[in-house]
C-alpha positions in Angstrom: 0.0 0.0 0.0 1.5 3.6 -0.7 0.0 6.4 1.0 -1.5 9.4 -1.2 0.3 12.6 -1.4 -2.5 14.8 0.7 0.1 17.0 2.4 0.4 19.6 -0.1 -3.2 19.5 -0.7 -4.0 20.4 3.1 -2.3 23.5 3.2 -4.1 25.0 0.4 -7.3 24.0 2.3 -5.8 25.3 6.0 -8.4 28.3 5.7 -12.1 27.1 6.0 -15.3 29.5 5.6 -18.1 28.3 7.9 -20.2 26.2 4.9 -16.7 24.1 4.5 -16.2 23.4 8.4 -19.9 22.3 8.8 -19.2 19.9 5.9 -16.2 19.1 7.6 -17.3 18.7 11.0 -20.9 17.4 9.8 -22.9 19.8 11.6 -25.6 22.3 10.9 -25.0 25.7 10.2 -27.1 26.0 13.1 -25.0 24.4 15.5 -22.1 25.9 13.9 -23.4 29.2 15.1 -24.2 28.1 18.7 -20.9 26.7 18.7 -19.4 30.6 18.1 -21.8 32.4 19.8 -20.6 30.4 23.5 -17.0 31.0 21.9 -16.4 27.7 22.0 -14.9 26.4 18.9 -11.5 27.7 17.3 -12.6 30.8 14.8 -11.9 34.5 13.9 -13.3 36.9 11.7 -12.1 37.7 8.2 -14.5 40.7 7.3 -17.7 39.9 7.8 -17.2 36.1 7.3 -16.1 33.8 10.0 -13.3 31.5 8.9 -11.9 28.7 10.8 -8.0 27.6 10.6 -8.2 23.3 10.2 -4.7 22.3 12.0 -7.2 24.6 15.4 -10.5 22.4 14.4 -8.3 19.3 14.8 -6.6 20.2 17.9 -10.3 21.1 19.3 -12.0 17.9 18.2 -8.9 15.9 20.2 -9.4 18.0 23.1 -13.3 17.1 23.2 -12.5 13.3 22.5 -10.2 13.1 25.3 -12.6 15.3 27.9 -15.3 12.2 26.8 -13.3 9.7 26.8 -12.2 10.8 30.7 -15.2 11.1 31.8 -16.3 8.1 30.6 -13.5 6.3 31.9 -14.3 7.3 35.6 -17.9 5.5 35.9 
């Protein structure tokens, strides 16, 4: 098996406007917005538009799946 060449593909994609990180993070715009609003996902403003930095979103998801995984560990 070889592994594909995505590494120079992911920085080109590093920036992500809100439609491409609910796609990403399979959530509703919705949520998204809730999300920003409690400040508690990884994002800044560009403008008008909020954009969202992928290397942050994966750092966040980790954090969250190891705050579960804890608490779920101390039952």
């Amino acid at each position: 098996m070889r592994s594909g060449g995505t590494m120079g593909t992911a920085q080109k994609s590093e920036l992500m406007t809100a439609t491409e990180t609910c796609r990403y993070l399979k959530i509703t715009p919705r949520t998204l917005y809730r999300y920003l609003q409690s400040r508690q996902i990884p994002a800044f403003k560009l403008g008008k538009e909020w954009r969202f930095v992928r290397s942050d979103l994966e750092q966040w998801i980790r954090e969250r799946t190891r705050t579960a995984l804890s608490s779920y560990t101390r039952i």
